[in-house]
N, C-alpha and C positions, 0 to 999 in steps of 0.2 A: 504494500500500500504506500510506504513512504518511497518507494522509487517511481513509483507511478505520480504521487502527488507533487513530485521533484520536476520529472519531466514537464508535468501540467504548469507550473508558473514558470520552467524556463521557456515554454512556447506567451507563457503572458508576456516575459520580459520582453519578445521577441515582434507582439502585435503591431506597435509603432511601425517596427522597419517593414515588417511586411505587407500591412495596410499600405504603405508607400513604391512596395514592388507591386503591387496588384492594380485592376482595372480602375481608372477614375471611377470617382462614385454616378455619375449619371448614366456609365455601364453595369452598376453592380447590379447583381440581381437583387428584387426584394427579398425579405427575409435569412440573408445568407448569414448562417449559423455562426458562432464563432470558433463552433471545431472546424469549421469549412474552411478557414484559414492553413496557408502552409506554406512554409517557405521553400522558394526555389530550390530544385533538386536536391529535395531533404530525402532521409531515404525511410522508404515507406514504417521502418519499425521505428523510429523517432519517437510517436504517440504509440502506444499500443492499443491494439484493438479496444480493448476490454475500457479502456479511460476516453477512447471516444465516445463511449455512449454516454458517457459521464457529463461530456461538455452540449448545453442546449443552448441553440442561440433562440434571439428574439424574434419578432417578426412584425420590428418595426424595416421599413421600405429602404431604401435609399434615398437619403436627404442631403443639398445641401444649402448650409443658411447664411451663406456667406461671411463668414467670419463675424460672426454675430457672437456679444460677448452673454454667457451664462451666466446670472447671477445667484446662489441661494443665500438665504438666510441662514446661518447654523449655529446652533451649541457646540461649542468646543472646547472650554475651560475646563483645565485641569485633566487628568486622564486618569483619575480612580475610578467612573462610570464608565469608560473608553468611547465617551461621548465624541472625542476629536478625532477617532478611529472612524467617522461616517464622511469625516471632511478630506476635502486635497491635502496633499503635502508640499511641501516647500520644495525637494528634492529627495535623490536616493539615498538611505543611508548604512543598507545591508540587512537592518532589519528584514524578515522576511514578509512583515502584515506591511509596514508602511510599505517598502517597495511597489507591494501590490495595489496601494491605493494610488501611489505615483502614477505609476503603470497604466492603471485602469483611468485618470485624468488624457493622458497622452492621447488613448487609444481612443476617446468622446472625440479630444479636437479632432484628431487624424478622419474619423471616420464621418462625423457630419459637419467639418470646416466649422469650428466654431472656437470661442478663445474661454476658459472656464475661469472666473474672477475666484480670487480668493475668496468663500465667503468670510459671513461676520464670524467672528472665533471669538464669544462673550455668551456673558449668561443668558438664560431662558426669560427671564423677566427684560431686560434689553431687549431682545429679540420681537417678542408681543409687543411692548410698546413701541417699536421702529415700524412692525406690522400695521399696527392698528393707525399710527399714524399715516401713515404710506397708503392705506385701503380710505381713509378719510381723506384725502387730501386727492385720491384719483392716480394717485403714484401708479409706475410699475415697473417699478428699479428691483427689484426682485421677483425671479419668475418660479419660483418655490422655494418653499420653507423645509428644514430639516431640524427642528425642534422638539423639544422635552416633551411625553407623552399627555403629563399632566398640563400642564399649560398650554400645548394644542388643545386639547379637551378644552379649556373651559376661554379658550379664542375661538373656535368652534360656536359658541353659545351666543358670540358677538355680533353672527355673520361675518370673519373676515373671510371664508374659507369656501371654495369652489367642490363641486361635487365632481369626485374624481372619475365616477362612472362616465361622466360628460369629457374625461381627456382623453385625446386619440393616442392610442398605441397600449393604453394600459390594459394587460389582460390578465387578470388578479384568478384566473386558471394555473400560470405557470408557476413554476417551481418555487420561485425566489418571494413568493408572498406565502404567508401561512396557508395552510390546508385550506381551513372554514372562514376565511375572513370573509368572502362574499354574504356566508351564515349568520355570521358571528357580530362585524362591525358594517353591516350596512340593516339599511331600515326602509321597507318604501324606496325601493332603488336609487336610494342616498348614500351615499357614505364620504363622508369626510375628511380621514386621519387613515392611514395606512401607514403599516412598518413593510420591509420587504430587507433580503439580503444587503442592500445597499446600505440598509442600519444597522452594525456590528455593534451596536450598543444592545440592541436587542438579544443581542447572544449573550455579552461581556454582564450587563445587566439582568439575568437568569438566575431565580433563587435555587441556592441547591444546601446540602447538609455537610458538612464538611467535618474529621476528626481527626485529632492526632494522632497518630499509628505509632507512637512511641509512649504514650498514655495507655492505648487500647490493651499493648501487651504486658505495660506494668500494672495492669489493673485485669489483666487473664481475660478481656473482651474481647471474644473471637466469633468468627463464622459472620461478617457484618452482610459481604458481597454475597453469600450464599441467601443471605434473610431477602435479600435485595434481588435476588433473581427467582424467588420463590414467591414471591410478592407477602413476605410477609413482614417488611421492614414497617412499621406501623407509630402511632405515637405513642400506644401501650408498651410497645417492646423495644421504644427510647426512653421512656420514665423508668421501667423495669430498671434498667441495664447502668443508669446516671442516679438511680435514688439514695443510694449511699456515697455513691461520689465525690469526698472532699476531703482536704488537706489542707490544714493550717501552714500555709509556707511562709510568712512573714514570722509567726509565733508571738502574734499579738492576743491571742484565745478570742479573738472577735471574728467573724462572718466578713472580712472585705474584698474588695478588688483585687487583692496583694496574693489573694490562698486562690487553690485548682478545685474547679468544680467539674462535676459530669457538664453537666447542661447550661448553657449562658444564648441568651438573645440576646444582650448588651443593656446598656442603658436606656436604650430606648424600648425597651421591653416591646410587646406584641402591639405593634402601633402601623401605620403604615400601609406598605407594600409588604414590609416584610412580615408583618400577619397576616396581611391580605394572601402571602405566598402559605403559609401552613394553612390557612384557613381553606384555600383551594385544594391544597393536597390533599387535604381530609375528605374530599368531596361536594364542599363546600360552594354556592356559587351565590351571586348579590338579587340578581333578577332572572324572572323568565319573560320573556317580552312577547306577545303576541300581534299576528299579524294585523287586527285591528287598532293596534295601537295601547290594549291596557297590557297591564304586568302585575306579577305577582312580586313579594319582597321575600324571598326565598332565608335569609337570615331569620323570619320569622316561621320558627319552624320547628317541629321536636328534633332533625337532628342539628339543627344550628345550636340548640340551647346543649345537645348531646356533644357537640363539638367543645363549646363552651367550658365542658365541665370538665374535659380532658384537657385541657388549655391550663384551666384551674388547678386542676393535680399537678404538672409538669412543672407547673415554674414555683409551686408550693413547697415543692418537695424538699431533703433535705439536700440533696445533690444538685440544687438548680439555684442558678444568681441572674438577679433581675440588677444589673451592673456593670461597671465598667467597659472594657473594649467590647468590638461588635466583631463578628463574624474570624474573618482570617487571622484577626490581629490578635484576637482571643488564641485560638488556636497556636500562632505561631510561638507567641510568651509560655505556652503552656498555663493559660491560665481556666481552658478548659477542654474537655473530651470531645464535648459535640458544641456546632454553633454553625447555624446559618449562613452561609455566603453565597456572593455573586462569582460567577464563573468567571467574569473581568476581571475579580481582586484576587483570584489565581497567577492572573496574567500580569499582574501590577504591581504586587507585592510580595507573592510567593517565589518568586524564580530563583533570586538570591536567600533564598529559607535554605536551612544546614539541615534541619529534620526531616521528618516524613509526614504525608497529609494523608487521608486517604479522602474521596467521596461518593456521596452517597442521592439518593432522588431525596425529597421532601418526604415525610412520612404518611404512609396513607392511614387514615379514621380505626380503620379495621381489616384484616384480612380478607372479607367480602368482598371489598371496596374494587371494583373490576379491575383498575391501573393507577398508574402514579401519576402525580399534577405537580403545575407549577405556574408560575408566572415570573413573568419580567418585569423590573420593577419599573413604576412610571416617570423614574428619572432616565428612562431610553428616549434616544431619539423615536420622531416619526415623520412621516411626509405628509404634508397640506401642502396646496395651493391658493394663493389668495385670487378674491374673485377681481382683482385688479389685473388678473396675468396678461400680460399682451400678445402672448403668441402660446396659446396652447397645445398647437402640433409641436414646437421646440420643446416646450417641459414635458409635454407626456412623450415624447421622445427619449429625451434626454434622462427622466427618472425611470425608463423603460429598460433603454439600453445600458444605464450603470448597474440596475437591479441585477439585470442576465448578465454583465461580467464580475459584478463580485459574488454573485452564486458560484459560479466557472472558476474563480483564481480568487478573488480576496476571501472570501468566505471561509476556502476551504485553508489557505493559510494560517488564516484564526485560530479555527479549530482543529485541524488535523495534523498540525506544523506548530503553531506555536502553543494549545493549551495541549494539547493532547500530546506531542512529541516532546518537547521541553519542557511542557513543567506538571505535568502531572508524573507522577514519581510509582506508578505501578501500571501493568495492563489493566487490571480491575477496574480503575478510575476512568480510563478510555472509556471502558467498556462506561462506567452509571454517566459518565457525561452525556453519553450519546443518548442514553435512556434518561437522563433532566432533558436534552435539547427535544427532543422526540415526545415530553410529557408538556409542553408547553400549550397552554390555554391563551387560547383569544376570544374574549368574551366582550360582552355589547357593553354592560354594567360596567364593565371593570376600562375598561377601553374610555367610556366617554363619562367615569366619575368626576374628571375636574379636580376640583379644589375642594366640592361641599360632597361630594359622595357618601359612601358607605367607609370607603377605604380611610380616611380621617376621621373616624367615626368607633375603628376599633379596640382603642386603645379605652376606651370607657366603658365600652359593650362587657369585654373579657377580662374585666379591671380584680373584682372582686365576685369572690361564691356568692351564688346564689343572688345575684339581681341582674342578672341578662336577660327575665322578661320583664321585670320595670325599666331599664336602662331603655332596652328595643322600643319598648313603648313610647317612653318619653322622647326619643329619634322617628320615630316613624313616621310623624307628621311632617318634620320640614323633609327629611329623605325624599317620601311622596312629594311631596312639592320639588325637590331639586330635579326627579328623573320624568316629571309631567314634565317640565322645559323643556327637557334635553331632549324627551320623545317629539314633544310638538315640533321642533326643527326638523325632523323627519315627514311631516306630517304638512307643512306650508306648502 
């Protein structure tokens, strides 16, 4: 696999030159794939069979827009979310992700004449307000937005944002969109906000379970990937396994941040995305939405309040700390056994780690429970268009054809090259990564909660035993109110 996947981005590295040996673009044919590429008397075993079927092109046409310059809007501050992983780069620097973002830049101007401006590289709230202004004002100095999930969501609510079913070339069938997005995030043949391969934030930002493997064996916890391939890795059978779990390592005789516990969510206890992520695993989901327009509030429910109570146990227990670090960085201090992280902060922070990690899918509710779930958290990128765009064949182009070559070569450098070849530290871990990326949920609720959703909402829900039916209740009413809005935009 890793010699195949090698071969595969030395043909990416190669797309510039040979878009350039090839016919001018007003003889190309449409649709020409981008395994269809090949350089001048390359000799036919170069690619191997088997890795051609791998590469799908698009079937946007042959364009060209005369040196027409690209502009998006993007998030790209800081790279603990690998939010600046969806953007261009400056240049090569041997990395093997950036490369391929380079790479994949080169290959847009090359193949439809056009110049790609750096986007905006700043925060998500920057972003909305430069949008919002730009859609008031008639602007259309940006022809797509590449922005934080949560804050598209609830600019969506503003009208700044084009129905992307209305852009030509986007065909939310192919690969490089989630499975059910047509399902999932559209309404009334609407829809908004889409992620697609072109967003590595949406991989890098993926909740998953992560533990120490130098813990597990000092504490004789074994057989994890076995529970995991049996489907029976569950959140009874991480309480079970973390309930005695702890060590005074400072030797203060106090309970703090300083001592190893089994089980740590961090400081920010079950709040967020990242409850919203166990909360889904469990089986858990916000709404059911139906075709006329009403919904059900699914949290309101006996296994919601059942989910609830196991939430309750876990972080009760004696082996569990609602504290200090979060996720990997827990993990890497040894400050605890088990603890939630994103599959980016493998790629961001663990590479240089001297220990061992192992990981795991999110835990499902119970053995019954058919498979494993997850979610991404909604500090991923996603792609809107604002309804200012001024050339709608160029962006539904252009966010068509980068979609199909980071599925083809960036994508799989992320994951098959850089998390999964360098830093995950056993086959095992290949292996649940693949089974997190493969359990990922794209839901309508969770997609277009915004800022007032359900998912800001959790951390009071699962706060304390036994008031998650008065908690629910006393939310129910503005919840109802936040997702009539969001539906009736579907519905205009």
């Amino acid at each position: 696999m890793k010699k195949a996947l090698s071969l595969l981005l030395a043909l990416a590295l190669l797309l510039p030159a040979l878009a350039a040996c090839s016919e001018s673009k007003e003889n190309t044919d449409p649709g020409t794939s981008l395994g269809d590429v090949s350089a001048p008397g390359a000799a036919e075993e170069t690619v191997p069979a088997e890795t051609e079927e791998t590469i799908i092109g698009d079937q946007v046409p042959a364009l060209d827009f005369g040196g027409a310059t690209v502009t998006m809007a993007g998030q790209g501050t800081g790279d603990a979310g690998n939010n600046n992983l969806d953007m261009t780069v400056e240049e090569m620097t041997g990395d093997v992700v950036t490369d391929a973002i380079y790479q994949r830049t080169l290959a847009m101007e090359e193949r439809f004449n056009v110049s790609i401006a750096e986007p905006l590289m700043t925060d998500y709230t920057t972003i909305s307000n430069t949008i919002k202004s730009m859609v008031t004002a008639g602007d259309s100095t940006y022809d797509f937005v590449v922005n934080q999930l949560a804050q598209t969501s609830a600019d969506v609510l503003n009208g700044y944002s084009m129905n992307l079913n209305e852009i030509p070339y986007l065909d939310f069938d192919m690969r490089w969109y989630p499975a059910n997005v047509k399902e999932s995030a559209s309404l009334n043949g609407k829809l908004f906000l889409v992620v697609s391969d072109m967003c590595l934030s949406y991989v890098g930002q993926t909740w998953s379970m992560c533990f120490n493997k130098d813990l597990t064996t000092d504490y004789g916890i074994e057989g994890l990937y076995d529970l995991a391939r049996e489907g029976a890795w569950t959140i009874d059978r991480l309480k079970s396994i973390t309930a005695d779990v702890y060590l005074d390592v400072n030797g203060n005789g106090e309970r703090d941040e300083g001592d190893t516990y089994g089980f740590t969510m961090g400081g920010s206890g079950i709040s967020g995305c990242m409850g919203a992520a166990f909360l889904y695993g469990a089986g858990q989901r916000y709404l059911d939405v139906n075709e006329d327009f009403t919904f059900v509030h699914l949290l309101d429910s006996e296994h919601g309040q059942a989910v609830a109570e196991k939430f309750y146990e876990l972080n009760s227990q004696e082996g569990s700390y609602a504290g200090g670090d979060n996720g990997i960085s827990a993990i890497m201090k040894q400050l605890a056994v088990f603890a939630p992280a994103q599959l980016g902060h493998y790629y961001v922070f663990a590479r240089d780690f001297d220990g061992t990690f192992g990981v795991l899918p999110m835990p499902k509710f119970d053995e019954a429970q058919e498979s494993y779930a997850t979610l991404c958290d909604a500090g991923c990128n996603c792609i809107s268009v604002p309804i200012t765009c001024r050339d709608p064949e160029l962006t539904g182009a252009m966010i068509e054809a980068m979609s199909a070559y980071s599925a083809n070569y960036v994508n799989p450098a992320y994951v098959e090259i850089a998390l999964q070849t360098k830093v995950a530290r056993d086959e095992e871990s290949v292996e649940m990564m693949q089974i997190v990326l493969d359990s990922r949920v794209m839901d309508f609720g969770y997609l277009y909660c915004g800022w007032n959703g359900w998912t800001w909402s959790l951390k009071d829900l699962f706060r304390d035993p036994g008031t998650y039916a008065s908690t629910l209740s006393r939310n129910l009413k503005m919840l109802t109110k936040t997702y009539e809005r969001i539906i009736k935009l579907f519905m205009d």
